[in-house]
C-alpha positions as a printed Julia matrix, in Angstrom:
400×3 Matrix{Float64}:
  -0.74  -18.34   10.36
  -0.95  -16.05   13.55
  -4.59  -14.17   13.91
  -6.14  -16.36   11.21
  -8.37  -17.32   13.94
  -8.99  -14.28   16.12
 -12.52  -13.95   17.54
 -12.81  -10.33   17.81
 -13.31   -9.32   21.42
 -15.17   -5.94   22.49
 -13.38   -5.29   25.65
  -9.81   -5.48   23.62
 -10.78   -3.13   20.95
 -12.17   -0.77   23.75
  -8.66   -0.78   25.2
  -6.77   -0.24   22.07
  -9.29    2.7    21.76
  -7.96    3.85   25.02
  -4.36    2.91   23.9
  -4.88    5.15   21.08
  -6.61    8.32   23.69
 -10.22    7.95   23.53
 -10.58   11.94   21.89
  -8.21   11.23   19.52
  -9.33    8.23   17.92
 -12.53    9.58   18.07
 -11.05   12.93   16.0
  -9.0    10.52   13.7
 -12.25    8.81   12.55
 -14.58   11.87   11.99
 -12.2    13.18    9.99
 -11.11    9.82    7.92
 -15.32    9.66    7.43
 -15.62   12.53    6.23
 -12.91   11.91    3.64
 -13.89    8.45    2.68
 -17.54    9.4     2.39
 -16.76   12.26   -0.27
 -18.61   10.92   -3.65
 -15.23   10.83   -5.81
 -12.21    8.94   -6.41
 -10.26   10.55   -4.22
 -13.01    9.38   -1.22
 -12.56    6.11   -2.52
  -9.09    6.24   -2.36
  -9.45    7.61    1.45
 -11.73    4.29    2.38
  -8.57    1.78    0.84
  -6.2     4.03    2.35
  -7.56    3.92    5.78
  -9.01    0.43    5.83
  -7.26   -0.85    9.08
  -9.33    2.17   11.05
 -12.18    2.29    9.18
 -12.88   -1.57   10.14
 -11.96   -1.2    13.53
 -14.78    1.27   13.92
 -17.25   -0.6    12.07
 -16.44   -3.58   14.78
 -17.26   -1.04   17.92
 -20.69   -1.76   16.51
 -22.02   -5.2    18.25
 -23.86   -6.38   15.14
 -20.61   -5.54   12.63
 -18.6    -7.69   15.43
 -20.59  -10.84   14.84
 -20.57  -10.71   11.29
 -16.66   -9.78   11.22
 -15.14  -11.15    8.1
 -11.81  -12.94    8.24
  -9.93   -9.44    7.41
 -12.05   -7.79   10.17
 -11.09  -10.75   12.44
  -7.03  -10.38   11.52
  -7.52   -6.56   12.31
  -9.01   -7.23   15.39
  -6.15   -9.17   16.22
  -3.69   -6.72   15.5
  -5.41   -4.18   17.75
  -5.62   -6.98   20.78
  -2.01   -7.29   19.87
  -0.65   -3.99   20.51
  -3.07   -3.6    23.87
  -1.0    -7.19   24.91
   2.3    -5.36   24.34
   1.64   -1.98   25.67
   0.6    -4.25   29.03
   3.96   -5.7    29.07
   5.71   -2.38   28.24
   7.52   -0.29   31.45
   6.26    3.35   31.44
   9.18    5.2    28.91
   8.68    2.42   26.33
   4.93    2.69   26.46
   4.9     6.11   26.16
   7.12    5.3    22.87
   4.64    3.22   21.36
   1.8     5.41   22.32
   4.05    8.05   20.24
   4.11    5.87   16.85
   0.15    4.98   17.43
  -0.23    8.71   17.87
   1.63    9.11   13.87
   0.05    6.31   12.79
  -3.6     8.5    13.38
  -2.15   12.18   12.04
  -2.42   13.38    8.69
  -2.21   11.05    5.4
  -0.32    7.99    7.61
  -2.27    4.94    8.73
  -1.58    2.51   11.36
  -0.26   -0.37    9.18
   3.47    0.68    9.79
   2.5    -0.34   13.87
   0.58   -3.72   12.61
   3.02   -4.87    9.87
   5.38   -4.6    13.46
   3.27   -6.6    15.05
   2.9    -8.99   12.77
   6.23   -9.76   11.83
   6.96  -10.15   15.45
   4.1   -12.98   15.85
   5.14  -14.17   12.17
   8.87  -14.58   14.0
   7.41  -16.29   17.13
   5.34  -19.26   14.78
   8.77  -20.15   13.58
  10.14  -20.89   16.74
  11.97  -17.67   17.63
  11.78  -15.4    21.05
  10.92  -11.86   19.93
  12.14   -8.38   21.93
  10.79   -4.99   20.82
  14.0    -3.79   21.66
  13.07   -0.05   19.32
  10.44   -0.05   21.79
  12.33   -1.04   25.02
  15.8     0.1    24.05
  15.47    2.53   21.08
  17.65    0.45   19.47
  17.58    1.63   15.55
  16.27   -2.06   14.29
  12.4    -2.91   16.0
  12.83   -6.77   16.97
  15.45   -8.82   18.38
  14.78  -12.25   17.25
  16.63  -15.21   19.3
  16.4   -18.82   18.03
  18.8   -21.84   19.04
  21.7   -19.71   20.4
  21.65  -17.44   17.3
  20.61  -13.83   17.36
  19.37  -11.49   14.38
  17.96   -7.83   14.04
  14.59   -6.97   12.68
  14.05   -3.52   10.8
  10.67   -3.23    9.89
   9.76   -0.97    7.0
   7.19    0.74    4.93
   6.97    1.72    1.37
   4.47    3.31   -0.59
   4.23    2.47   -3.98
   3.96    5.92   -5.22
   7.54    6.53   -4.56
   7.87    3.79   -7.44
   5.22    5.51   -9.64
   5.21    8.11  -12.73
   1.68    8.72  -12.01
   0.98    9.22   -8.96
  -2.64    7.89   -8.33
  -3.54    9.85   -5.63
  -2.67   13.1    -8.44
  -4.49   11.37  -10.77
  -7.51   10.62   -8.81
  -7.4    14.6    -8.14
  -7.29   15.45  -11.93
 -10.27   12.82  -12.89
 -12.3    14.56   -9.55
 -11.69   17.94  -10.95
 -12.84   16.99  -14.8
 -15.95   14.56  -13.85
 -18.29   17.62  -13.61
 -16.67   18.92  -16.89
 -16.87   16.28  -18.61
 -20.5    15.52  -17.68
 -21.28   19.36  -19.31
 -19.34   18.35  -22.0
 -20.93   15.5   -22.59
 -24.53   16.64  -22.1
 -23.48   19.21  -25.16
 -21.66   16.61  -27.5
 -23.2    13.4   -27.1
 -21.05   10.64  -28.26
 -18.23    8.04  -26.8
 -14.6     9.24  -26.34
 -11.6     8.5   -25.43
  -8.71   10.8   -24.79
  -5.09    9.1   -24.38
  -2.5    11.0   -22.93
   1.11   10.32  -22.52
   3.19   12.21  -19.82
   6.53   11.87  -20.46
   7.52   13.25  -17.2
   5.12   11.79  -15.07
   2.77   13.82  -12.75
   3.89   14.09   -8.79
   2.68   17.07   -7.79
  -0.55   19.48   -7.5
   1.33   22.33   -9.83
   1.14   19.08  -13.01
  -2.2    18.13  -11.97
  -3.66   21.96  -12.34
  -1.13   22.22  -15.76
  -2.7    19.32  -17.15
  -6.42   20.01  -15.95
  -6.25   23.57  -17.74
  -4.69   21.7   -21.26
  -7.76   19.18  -21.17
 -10.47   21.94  -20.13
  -8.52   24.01  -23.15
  -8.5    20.97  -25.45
 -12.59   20.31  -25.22
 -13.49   24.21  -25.11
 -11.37   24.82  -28.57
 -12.92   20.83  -29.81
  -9.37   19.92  -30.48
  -8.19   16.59  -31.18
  -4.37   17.11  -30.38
  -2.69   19.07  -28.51
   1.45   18.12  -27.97
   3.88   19.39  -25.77
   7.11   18.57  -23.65
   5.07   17.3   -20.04
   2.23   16.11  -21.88
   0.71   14.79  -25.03
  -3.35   14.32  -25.34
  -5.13   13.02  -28.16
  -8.65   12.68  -28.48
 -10.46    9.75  -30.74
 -13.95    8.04  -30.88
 -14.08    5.37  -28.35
 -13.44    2.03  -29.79
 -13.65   -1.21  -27.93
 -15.24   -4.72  -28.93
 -18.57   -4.73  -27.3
 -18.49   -0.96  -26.72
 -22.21   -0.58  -27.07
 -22.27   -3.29  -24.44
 -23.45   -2.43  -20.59
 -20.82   -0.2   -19.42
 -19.61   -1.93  -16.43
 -18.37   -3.91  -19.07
 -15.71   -1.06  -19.68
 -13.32   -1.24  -17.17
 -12.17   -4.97  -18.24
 -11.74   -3.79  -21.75
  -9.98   -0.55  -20.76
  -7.07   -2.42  -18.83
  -6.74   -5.23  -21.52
  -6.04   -3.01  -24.14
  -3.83   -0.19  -21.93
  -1.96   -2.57  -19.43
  -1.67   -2.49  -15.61
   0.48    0.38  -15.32
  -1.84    2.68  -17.4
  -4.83    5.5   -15.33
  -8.32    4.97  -16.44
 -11.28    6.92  -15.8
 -14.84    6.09  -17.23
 -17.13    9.25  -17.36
 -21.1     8.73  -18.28
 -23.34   11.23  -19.81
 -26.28   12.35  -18.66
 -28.36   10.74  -21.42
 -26.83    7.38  -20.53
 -25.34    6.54  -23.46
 -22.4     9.0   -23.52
 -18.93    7.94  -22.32
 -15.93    9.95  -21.93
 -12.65    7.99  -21.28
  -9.22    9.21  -20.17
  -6.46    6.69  -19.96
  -3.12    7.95  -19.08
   0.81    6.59  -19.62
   3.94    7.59  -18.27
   6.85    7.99  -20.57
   8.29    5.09  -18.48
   7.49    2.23  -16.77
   6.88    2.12  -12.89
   9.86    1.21  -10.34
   7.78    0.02   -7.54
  10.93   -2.72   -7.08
  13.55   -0.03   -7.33
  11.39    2.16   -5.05
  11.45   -0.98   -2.81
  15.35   -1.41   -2.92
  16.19    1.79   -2.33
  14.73    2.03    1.39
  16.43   -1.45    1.87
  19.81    0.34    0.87
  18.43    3.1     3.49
  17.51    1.0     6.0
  20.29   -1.22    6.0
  22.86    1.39    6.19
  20.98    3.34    9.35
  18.97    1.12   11.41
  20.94   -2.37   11.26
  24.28   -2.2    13.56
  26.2    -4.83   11.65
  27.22   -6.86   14.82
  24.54   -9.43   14.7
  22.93  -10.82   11.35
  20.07   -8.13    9.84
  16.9    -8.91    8.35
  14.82   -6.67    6.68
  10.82   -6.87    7.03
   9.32   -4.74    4.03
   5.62   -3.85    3.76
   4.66   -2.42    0.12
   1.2    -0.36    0.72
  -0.73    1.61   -1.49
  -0.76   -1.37   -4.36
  -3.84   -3.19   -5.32
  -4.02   -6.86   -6.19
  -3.06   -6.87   -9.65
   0.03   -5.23   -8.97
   1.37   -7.53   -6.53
   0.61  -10.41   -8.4
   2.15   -8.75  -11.28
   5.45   -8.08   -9.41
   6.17  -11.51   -7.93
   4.84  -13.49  -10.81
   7.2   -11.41  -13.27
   9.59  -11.43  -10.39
  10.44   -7.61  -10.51
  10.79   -7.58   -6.63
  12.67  -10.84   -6.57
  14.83   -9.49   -9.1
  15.29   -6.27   -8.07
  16.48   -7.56   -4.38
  18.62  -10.29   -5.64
  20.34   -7.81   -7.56
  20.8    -5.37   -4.52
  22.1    -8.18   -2.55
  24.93   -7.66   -4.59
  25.5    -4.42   -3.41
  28.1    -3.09   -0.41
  25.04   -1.37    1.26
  23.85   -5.46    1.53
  26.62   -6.43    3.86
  25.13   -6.44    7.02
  21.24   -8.17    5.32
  21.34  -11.89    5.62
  17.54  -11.41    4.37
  14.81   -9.49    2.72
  11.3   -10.15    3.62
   8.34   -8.27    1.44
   4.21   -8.37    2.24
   1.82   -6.14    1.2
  -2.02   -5.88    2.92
  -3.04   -8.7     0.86
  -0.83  -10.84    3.16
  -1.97   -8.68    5.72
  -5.53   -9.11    5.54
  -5.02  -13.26    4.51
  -5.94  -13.18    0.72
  -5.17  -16.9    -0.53
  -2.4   -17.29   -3.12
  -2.38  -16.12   -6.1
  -3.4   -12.65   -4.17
  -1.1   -13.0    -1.57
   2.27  -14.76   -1.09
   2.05  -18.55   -0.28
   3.86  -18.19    2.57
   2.18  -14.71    4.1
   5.69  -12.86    2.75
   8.04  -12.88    0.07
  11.82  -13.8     1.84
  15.5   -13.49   -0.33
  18.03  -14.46    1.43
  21.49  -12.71    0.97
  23.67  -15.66   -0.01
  26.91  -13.61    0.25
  26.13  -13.5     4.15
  28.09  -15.17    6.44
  25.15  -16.14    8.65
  23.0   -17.17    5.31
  23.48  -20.82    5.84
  22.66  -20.64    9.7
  20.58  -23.67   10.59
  18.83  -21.91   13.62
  17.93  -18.76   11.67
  16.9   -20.88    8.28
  13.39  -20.34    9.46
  13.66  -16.76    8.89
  16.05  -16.23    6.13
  15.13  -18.85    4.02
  14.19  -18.12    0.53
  10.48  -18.92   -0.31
  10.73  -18.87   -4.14
């Protein structure tokens, strides 16, 4: 598997510094710091979020660089990687990938859209294929040219979020549990006692105008010592907290929590001051997460914009902001497989011959069952007229 191996190298990740502008990364990482460090969920949240450029600050540090882990290594790699193409790059097309490094380090975006790139690419050249950046070079609409035996394919590489799949969103419900936690420690210290208040949203929560809605109904809820309180967007009802072991250690909690509400639902743990006190909120959608339609429906996108149709397409999918569980979950119960399969079928399909999926578990090398066996999920479109290609089987063929 490419970078598996990658002994981190000082002088590279000083260049991709430079690569990046020396003030900027230097910007970018005060201000991802400052985030991450925030005591909450929502700093948490920051520090997965931001992973790729959190490490590759921690291994400017010569001490961190000896002791790199093999995720630090593989990030390493990536960043030697794009320093190697940017050499090989003429002026306009640097300048180009300078631009999408330069996104990758503004606001909420991250540079894995610019590594999952460069990854496919060296994922493409292990197989035996010759790999252009032709979106770089050319501004073609697809990112790679692969060539392989006389046989030529397009490369679009994409990236999803999982929240576009998501009722919750869990960056809004990190928010909500960061505004309650200093409530709900008050609340606590004044009725002491173990809790738990289940709340169904039947219309999900997206946006900061639900989060302060729902806020105000809990904050209502606790001042009037309600147990219910109903309504179209949201429906909250508190109980005593009962678990098996409950009066067990509560980092026991959290394994309880999920067994009995599933992977989909929000949980929260808050502890009194007295120690004993525990206040949890565990929160449902009205219906179940899409993250495989969410998935589909920028391969319909991208598909229809970025592939030309003159030259078989393949389709290079990265699926970020999901945690371990819910990858596993969504290849084991083959959701994703599913879901593309059944796309496949589609007109907007016609010009995919395959569909490849990763997420950063692939990314950072988990072993299976984390990650994919392979380092990606790949479908391949059967109604394709290049699907049976014998020089392209390396890339299109279907690893489940």
């Amino acid at each position: 598997m490419p970078f598996a191996d990658h002994r981190p190298d000082p002088a590279a990740l000083a260049r991709f510094r430079a690569l990046c502008g020396d003030r900027r990364w230097t910007a970018r990482l005060s201000e991802i710091s400052r985030r991450a460090g925030a005591p909450s969920l929502s700093g948490r949240a920051a520090q997965q979020r931001h992973a790729l450029e959190l490490i590759l600050a921690r291994l400017s540090e010569p001490a961190a660089l000896a002791k790199a882990s093999a995720a630090e290594r593989r990030t390493a790699a990536f960043a030697a990687e794009a320093v190697r193409l940017a050499a090989t790059l003429p002026a306009e097309p640097r300048k180009r990938l300078r631009a999408r490094i330069e996104a990758g380090l503004t606001g909420e975006a991250t540079l894995v859209p610019l590594f999952h790139l460069l990854r496919t690419a060296a994922l493409h050249r292990t197989r035996g294929f010759e790999v252009a950046f032709t979106g770089l070079a050319e501004e073609t609409p697809w990112d790679l040219t692969i060539t392989r035996e006389g046989a030529t394919a397009e490369v679009s590489c994409e990236s999803v979020s999982a929240e576009e799949g998501r009722e919750v969103h869990r960056g809004d419900w990190y928010a909500l549990v960061d505004r309650m936690n200093p409530e709900l420690q008050t609340w606590l210290a004044a009725h002491p006692g173990r809790y738990l208040l289940k709340m169904t949203l039947p219309e999900g929560m997206a946006t900061d105008i639900q989060v302060a809605e729902l806020h105000r109904r809990i904050s209502s809820l606790l001042a009037e010592q309600k147990r219910q309180d109903s309504g179209a967007d949201a429906v909250l009802k508190l109980d005593p907290l009962v678990l098996a072991g409950a009066q067990a250690a509560m980092r026991g909690l959290p394994g309880q929590l999920r067994a009995q509400f599933g992977e989909e639902a929000h949980l929260a743990v808050t502890a009194g001051p007295d120690g004993g006190s525990v206040f949890v909120m565990a929160a449902r959608a009205g219906r179940e997460n899409r993250i495989a339609t969410a998935a589909t429906r920028r391969m319909a996108e991208a598909a229809e914009n970025r592939l030309s149709g003159e030259r078989p397409g393949i389709l290079s999918v990265f699926l970020d902001d999901i945690d371990r569980g819910e990858w596993r979950s969504l290849r084991e119960r083959m959701e994703l497989e599913g879901a593309t399969r059944r796309w496949m079928t589609e007109p907007s399909a016609r010009r995919v011959v395959a569909v490849a999926c990763s997420s950063r578990m692939e990314m950072f090398g988990l072993a299976p069952p984390d990650a994919a066996p392979e380092g990606e999920l790949r479908f391949r479109n059967p109604g394709h007229p290049a699907a049976k290609s014998p020089a392209l089987a390396p890339a299109i063929l279907s690893s489940s």
